[in-house]
C-alpha positions as CSV (number, residue, x, y, z in Angstrom):
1,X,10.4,13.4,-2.3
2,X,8.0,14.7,0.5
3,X,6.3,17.9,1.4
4,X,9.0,18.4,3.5
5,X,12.6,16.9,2.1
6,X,14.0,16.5,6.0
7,X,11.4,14.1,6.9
8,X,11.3,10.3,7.0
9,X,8.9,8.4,4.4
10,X,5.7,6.6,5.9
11,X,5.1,3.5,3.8
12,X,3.8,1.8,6.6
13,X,0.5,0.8,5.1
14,X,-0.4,0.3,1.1
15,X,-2.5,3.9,1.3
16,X,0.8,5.7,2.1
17,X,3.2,3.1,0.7
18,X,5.7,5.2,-0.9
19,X,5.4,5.9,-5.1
20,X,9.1,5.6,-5.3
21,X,9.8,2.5,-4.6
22,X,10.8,1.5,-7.7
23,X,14.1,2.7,-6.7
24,X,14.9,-0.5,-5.5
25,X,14.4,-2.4,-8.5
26,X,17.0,0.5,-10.1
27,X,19.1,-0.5,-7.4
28,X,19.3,-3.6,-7.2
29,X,19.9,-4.1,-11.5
30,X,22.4,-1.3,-11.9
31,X,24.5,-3.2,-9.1
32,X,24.0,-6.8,-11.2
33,X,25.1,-5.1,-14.2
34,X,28.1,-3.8,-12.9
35,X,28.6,-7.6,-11.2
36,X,28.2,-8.5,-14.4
37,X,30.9,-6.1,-16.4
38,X,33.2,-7.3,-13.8
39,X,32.6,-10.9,-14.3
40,X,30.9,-11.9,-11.0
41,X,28.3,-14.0,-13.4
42,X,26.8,-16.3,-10.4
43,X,25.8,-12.9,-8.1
44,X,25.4,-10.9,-11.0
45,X,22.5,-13.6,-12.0
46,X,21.3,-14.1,-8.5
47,X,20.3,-10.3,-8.2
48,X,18.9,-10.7,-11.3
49,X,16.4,-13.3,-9.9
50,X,15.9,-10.8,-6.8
51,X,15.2,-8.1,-8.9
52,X,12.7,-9.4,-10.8
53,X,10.9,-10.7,-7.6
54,X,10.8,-6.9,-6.5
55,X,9.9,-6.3,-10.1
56,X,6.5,-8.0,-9.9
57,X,5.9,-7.2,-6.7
58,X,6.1,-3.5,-6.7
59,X,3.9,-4.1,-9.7
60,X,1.6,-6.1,-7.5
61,X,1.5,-3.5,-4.7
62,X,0.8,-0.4,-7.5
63,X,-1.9,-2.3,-9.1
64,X,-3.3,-3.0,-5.7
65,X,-3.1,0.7,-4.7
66,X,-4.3,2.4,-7.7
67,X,-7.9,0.1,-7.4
68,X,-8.3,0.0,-3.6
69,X,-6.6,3.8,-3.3
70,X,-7.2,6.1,-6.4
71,X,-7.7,9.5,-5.0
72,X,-5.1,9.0,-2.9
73,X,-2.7,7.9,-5.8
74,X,-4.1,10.7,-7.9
75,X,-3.1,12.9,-5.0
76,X,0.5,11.6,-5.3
77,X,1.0,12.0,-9.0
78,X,-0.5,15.7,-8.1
79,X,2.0,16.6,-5.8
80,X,5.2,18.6,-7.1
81,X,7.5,16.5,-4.5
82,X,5.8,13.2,-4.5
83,X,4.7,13.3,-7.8
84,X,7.8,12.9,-9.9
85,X,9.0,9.7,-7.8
86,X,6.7,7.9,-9.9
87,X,9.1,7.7,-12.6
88,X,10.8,5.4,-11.0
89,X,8.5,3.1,-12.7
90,X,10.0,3.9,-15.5
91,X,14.0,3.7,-14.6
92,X,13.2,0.3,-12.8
93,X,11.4,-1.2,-15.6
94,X,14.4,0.0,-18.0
95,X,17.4,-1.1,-16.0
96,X,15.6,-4.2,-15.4
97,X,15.8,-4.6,-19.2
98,X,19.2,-4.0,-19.7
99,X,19.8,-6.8,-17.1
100,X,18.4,-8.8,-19.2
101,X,19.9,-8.1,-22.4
102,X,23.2,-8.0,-21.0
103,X,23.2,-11.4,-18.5
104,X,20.7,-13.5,-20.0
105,X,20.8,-12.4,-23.8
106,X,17.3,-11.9,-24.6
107,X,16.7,-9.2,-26.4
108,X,13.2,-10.4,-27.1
109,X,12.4,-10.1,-23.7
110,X,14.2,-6.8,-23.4
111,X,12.5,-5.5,-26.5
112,X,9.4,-6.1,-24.9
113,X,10.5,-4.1,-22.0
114,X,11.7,-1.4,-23.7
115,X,8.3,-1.0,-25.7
116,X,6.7,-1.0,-22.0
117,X,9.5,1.3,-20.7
118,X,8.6,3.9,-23.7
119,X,4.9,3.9,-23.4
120,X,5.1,4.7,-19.6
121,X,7.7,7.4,-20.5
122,X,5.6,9.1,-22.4
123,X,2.2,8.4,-20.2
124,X,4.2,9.7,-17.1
125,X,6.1,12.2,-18.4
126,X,3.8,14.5,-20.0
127,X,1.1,13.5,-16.8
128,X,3.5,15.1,-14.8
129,X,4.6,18.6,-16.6
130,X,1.1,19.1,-17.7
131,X,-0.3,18.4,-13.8
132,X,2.7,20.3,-12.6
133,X,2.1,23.2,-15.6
134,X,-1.6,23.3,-14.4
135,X,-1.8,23.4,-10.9
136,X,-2.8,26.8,-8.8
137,X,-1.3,27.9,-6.8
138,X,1.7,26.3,-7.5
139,X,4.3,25.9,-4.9
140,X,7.3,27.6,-4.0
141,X,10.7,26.5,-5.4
142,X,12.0,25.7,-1.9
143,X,8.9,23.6,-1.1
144,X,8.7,22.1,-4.4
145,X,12.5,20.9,-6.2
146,X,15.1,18.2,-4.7
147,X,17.1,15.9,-5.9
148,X,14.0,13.6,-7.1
149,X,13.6,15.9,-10.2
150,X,16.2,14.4,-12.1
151,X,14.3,11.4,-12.0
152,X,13.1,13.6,-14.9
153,X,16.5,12.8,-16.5
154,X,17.0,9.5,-15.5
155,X,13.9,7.8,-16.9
156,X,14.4,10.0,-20.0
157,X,17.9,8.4,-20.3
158,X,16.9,4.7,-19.6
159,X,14.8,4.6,-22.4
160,X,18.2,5.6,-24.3
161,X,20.0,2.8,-22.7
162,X,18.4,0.1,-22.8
163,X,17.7,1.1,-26.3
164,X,21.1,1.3,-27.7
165,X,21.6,-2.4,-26.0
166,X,18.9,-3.8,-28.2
167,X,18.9,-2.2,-31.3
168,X,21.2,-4.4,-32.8
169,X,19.4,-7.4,-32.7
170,X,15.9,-5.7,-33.7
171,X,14.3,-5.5,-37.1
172,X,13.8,-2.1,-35.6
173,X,17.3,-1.5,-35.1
174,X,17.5,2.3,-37.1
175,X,14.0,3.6,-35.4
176,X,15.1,2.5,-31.9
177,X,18.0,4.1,-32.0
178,X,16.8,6.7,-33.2
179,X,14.4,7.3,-30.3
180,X,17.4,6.5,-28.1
181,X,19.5,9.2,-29.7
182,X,16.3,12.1,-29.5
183,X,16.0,10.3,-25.5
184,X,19.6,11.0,-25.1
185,X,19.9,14.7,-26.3
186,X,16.4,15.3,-24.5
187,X,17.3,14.1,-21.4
188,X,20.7,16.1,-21.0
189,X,18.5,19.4,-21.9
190,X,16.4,18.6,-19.0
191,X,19.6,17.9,-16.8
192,X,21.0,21.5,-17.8
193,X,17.6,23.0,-16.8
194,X,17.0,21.0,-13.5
195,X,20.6,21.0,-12.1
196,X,20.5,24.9,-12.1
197,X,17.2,25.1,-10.5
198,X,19.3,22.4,-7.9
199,X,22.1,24.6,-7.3
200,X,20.3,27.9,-6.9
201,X,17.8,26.5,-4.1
202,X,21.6,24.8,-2.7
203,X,23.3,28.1,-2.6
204,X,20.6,31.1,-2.2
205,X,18.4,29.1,0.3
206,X,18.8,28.2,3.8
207,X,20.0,24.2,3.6
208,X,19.7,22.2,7.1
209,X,21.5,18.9,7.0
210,X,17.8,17.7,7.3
211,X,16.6,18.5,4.0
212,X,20.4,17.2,2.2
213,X,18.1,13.7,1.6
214,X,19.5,10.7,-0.2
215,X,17.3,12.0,-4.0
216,X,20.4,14.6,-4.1
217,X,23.1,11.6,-5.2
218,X,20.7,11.9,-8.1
219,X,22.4,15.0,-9.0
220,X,25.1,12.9,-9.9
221,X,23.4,9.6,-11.1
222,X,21.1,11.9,-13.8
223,X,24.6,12.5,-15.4
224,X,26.4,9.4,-14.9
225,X,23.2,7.6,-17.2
226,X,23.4,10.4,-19.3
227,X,27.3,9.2,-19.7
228,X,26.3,5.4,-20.1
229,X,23.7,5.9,-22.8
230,X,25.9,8.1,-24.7
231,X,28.5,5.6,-24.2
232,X,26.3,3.0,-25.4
233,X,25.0,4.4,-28.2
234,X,28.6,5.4,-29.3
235,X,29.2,1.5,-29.3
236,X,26.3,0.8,-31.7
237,X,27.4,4.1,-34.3
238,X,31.3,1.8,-33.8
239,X,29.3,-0.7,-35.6
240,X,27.6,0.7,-38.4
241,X,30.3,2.7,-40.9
242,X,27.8,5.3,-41.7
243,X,27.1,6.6,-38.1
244,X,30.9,7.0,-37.4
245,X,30.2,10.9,-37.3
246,X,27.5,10.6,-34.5
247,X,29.8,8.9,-32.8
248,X,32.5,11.3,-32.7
249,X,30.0,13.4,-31.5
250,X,28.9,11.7,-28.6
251,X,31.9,10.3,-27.5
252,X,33.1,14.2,-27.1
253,X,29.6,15.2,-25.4
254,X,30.0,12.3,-23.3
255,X,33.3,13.5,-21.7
256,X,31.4,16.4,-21.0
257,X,29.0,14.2,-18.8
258,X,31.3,12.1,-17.3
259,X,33.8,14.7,-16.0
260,X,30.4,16.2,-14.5
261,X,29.9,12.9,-12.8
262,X,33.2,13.1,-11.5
263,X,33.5,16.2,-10.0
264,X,29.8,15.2,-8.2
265,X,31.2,12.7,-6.0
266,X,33.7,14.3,-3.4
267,X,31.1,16.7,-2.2
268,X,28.7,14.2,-2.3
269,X,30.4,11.9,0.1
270,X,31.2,15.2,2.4
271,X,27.6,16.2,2.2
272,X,26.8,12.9,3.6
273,X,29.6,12.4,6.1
274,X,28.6,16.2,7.4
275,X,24.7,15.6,7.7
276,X,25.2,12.1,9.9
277,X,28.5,12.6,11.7
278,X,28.5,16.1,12.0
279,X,25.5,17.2,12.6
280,X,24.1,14.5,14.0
281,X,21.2,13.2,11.9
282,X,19.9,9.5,12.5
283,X,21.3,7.0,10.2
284,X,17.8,4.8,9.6
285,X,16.1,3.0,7.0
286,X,14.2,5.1,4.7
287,X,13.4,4.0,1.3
288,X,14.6,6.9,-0.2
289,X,18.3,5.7,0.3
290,X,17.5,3.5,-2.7
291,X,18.1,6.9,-4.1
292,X,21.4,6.4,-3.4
293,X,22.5,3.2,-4.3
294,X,21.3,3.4,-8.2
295,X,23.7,6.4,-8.3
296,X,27.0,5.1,-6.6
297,X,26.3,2.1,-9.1
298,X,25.6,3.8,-12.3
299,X,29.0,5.7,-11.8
300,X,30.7,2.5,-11.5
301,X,28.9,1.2,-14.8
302,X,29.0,4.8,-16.8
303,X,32.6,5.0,-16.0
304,X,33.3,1.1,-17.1
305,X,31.4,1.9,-20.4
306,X,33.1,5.0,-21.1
307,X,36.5,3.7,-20.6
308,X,35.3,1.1,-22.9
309,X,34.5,2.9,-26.3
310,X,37.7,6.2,-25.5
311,X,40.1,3.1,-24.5
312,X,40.9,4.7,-21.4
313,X,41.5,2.0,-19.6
314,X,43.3,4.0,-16.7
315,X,39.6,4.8,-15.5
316,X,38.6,1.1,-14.9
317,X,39.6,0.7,-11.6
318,X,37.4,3.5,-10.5
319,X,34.4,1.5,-11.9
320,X,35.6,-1.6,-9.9
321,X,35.6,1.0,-6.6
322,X,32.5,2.3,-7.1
323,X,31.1,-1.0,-8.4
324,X,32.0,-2.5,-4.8
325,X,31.0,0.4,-3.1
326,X,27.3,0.1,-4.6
327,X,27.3,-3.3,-3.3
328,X,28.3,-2.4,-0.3
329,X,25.3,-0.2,0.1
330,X,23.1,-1.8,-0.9
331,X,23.5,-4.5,1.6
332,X,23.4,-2.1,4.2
333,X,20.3,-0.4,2.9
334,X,18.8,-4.3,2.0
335,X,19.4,-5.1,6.2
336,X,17.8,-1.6,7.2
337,X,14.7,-2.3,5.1
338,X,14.4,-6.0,7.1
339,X,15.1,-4.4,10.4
340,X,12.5,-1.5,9.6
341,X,9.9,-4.4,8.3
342,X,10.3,-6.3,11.0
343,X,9.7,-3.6,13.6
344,X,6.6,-2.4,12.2
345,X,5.2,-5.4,12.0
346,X,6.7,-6.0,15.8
347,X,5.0,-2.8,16.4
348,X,1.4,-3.7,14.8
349,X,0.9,-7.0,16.2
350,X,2.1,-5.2,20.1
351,X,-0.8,-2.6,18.9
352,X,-4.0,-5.4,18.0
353,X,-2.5,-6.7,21.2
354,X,-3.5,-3.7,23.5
């Protein structure tokens, strides 16, 4: 997500606060919604309040930075590394819908959401390739790609998810899902194209446990959405006779995704275990970890949904681990961010002091 992957993010002040922040709010609602599918309806509805306090005020602080900051924002959105985190916006506002939808049961509000979640889809997504398209000279691969790019993928697929939650209940229902089907398909295309770019930096250029940054659990929380909105959009073709060939179809792709999901997480978790206890690199707060929360909890959810609509219901106890485990992080990552806020405001007020 930076310049340079291996280094910490300054969001110190609202110039450089950091344009991925949003990540949080993705966070925090994919690990309420799995809560929720496991019927912890108190917490599952006490994140949900949390979430949309961080909702609004990420909002808040963007708004806030665009007018007081907007060359300097401009300057993010132009950046290959920086720029893409932006589309957090995007995931965060989506998953925030499907919170919604699925704990409170409005779909009004969710509708509304996923309108919102579309339009700054397409706004950001075409800002960014065409910027990125553009630019000269443009930067080299090593420089440029991380994990972060899927977030290319995962905003695609959010708009796919929370889409297939709502269409039933919209007078809408065959154009959203629809849109959530072309989402779906487009968004694993981009996945096939990014992941190989991923892989060919990972095993033709030097990789320093420095630069093996928390965006790369993306690599396998891009697929493990692509997995839920498949699986949710195989639930809505289960209710509508006529679709029952689509969702054959998906159902099969889908075990495709999931599998690749799967086979993601052992060399994620060695990845990380090498890069702090091995070879030695600082376990502090940096908001990219966020990064990795929303993936550990979107396998948990994917794999609960899937096991759902194939009846394989031999694969639900992994959901339940990884469900926990998502929780579990995000704690951690929730007291690093205090402990890091709290510090730098020790560290100000020590400064005007001087």
């Amino acid at each position: 997500m930076l310049a340079n992957p291996g280094q910490p993010v300054n969001v110190t002040t609202l110039e450089n606060f950091f344009p991925g922040y949003f990540a949080l709010v993705m966070a925090t609602g994919i690990v309420s919604i799995g809560l929720h599918l496991w019927s912890y309806t108190q917490l599952a509805h006490i994140f949900l309040g949390i979430n949309v306090l961080f909702y609004v005020l990420l909002w808040i602080i963007l708004i806030a930075r665009i007018i007081k900051y907007p060359i300097v924002v401009w300057n993010d959105l132009h950046h290959s590394a920086r720029g893409v985190t932006f589309l957090t916006l995007v995931a965060g506002n989506n998953v925030l819908g499907s919170q919604v939808a699925l704990i409170t049961g409005r779909m009004d509000i969710a509708e509304l959401l996923w309108i919102l979640g579309f339009a700054l889809w397409v706004l950001l997504i075409y800002t960014f390739f065409l910027v990125n398209i553009m630019k000269e000279p443009k930067p080299s691969l090593e420089q440029s790609i991380n994990g972060a790019w899927l977030l290319i993928v995962v905003s695609t697929e959010s708009v796919a998810v929370l889409g297939a939650i709502i269409a039933n209940s919209s007078h809408l229902h065959w154009l959203i899902w629809f849109v959530s089907l072309c989402t779906y398909m487009t968004g694993g295309m981009f996945y096939f194209v990014l992941i190989g770019l991923i892989l060919y930096r990972w095993l033709f250029f030097s990789m320093k446990a420095e630069t093996l940054t928390p965006p790369y659990w993306i690599n396998m929380g891009a697929v493990a959405i692509i997995t839920l909105a498949g699986a949710r959009l195989v639930m809505y073709a289960n209710a509508h006779p006529m679709l029952t060939d689509w969702g054959g179809f998906i159902r099969a792709f889908t075990m495709f995704f999931w599998a690749f999901a799967t086979w993601w997480n052992p060399l994620l978790f060695i990845m990380f275990f090498y890069r702090h206890f091995i070879a030695g690199v600082p376990l502090k707060y940096d908001p990219q970890y966020w990064s990795m929360v929303f993936p550990l909890g979107m396998y948990g959810v994917c794999t609960f949904a899937y096991a759902s609509v194939t009846n394989f219901s031999f694969l639900k106890p992994i959901s339940a681990l990884f469900v926990i485990i998502a929780l579990g992080t995000w704690v951690i990552v929730m007291i690093g961010l205090f402990i890091d806020f709290f510090q730098q405001r020790k560290a100000k007020y020590a400064a005007l002091a001087k």
